[in-house]
N, C-alpha and C positions, 0 to 999 in steps of 0.2 A: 639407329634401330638394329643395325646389322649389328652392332656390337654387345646388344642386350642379345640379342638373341643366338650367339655365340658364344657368350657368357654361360646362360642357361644350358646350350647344347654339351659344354664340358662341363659344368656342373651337375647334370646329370647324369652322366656317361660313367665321371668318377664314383658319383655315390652308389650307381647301380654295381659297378665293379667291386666295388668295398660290401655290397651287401652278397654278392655273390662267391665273393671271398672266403671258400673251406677253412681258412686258419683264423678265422673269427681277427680281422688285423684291429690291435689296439693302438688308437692313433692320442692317447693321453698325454704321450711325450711330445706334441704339436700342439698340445691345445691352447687355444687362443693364441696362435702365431697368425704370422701373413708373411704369405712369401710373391714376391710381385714378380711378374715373368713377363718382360718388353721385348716383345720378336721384332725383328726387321723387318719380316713379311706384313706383319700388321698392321695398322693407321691407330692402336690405341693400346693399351697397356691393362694386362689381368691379374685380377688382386685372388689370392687365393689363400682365405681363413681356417682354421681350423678350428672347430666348433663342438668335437666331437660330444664334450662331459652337458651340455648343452642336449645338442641332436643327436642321438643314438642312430636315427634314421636316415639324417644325411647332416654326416659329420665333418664335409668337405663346403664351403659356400664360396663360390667363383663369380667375381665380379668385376666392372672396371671401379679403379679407386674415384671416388668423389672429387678430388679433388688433389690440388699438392701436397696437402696435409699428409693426409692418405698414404701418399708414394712416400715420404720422407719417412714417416714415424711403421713403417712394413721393417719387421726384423730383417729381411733379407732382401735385396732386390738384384734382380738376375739380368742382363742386356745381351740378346746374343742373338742366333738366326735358328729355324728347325732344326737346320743341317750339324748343327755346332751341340744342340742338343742329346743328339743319338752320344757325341762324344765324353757325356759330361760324366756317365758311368765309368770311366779307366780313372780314377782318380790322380793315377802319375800324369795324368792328360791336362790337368789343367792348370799349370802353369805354362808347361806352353800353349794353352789357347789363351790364358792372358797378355801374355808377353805376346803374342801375333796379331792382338788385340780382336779375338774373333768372340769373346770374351770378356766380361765386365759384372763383379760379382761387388755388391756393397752393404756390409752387413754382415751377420752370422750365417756362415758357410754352413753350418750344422744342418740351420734349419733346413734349407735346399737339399742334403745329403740327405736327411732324416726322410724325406718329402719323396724324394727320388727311392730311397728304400722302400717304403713302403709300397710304392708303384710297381717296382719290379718284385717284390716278395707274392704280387697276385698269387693265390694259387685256387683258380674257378675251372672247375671240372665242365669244358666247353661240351663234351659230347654230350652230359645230363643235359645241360640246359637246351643245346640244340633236338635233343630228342623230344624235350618237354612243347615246343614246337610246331613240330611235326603231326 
């Protein structure tokens, strides 16, 4: 149950940030990917689709995978811990977090770049919305 509904709590969280997003982010170069993210801290594993040509409204769908199937056939899948994640932006970074094995990427590294770019490209005018608020 925890895991649905932490599912949902990041799946919402992203679409609202994407909808709040001034640079209008075109996420078509993801679509219909899956990029799987298995934290250490976690007890279960998050599937995260892109859906955008689909859902204009919420073009990000975060879930746990079904099954095995699920995990194997995900263009990318990521194994690593929060802490290892702050680091995955230095991209000279990550061979040595593979090699320390803090680190475990299987699959098209793009898609995760691609994935992680468009994260950090947010650009949501936080004082509008918090004014809106108030």
């Amino acid at each position: 149950m925890h895991q649905q509904l932490l599912s949902l709590a990041i799946e919402k969280a992203f679409n609202k940030a994407l909808a709040l997003d001034l640079s209008n982010p075109n996420l078509t170069d993801l679509n219909g990917k899956s990029l799987i993210v298995d934290l250490r801290e976690l007890e279960f594993v998050l599937q995260f689709t892109i859906v955008s040509a689909i859902a204009k409204d919420s073009p990000i769908v975060v879930s746990a995978p079904a099954d095995e199937h699920d995990i194997e056939s995900a263009d990318c899948r990521i194994h690593t811990s929060l802490r290892t994640l702050k680091e995955l932006r230095q991209t000279q970074a990550l061979t040595e977090l593979i090699k320390q094995g803090q680190l475990d990427i299987i699959g098209d590294i793009k898609v995760a770049q691609q994935f992680a770019g468009h994260i950090e490209s947010l650009n949501i005018d936080w004082q509008s919305e918090l004014a809106k608020n108030i």
